[in-house]
C-alpha positions in Angstrom: -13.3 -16.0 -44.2 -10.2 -15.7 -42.9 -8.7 -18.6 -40.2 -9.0 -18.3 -36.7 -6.5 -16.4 -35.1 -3.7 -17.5 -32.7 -1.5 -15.4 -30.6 1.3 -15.5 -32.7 -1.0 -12.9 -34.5 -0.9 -10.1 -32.1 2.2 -8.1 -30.3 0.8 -8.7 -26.7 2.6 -10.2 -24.5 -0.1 -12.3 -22.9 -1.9 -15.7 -24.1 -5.5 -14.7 -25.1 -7.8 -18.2 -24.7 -11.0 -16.2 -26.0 -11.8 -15.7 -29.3 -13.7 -12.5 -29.7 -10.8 -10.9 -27.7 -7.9 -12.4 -29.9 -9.7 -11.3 -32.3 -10.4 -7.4 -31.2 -6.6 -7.2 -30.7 -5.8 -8.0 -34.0 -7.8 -6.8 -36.1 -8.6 -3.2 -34.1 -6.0 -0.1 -34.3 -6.5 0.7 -30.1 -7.7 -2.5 -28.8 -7.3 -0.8 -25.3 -9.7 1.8 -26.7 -12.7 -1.2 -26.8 -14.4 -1.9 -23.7 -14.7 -5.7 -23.7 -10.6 -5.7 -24.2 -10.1 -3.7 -21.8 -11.8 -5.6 -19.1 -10.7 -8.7 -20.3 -6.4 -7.5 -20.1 -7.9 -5.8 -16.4 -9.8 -8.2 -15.0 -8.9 -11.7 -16.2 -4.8 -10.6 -17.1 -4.7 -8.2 -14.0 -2.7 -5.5 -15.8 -2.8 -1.7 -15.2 -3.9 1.0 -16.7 -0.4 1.6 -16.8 0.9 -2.0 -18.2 -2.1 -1.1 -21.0 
């Protein structure tokens, strides 16, 4: 198994505190595609559609 992830891993430019979503934005083609991602960079991050 591979190790944990960090945000170094990932071209966001946001820190990502949860594991299940650092881990959907690296390892996923269109994170913004998957629904928990989405709502996590909405919600929590406040971005836009737009900023997404």
């Amino acid at each position: 198994m591979r190790e944990p992830y960090t945000n170094e891993d990932h071209h966001w430019n946001i820190r990502v505190a949860h594991d299940e979503i650092l881990r959907r934005l690296v390892e996923l083609d269109k994170p913004w595609w998957d629904r928990a991602v989405l709502a996590f960079l909405h919600h929590e991050k406040k971005m836009s559609q737009a900023e997404i």
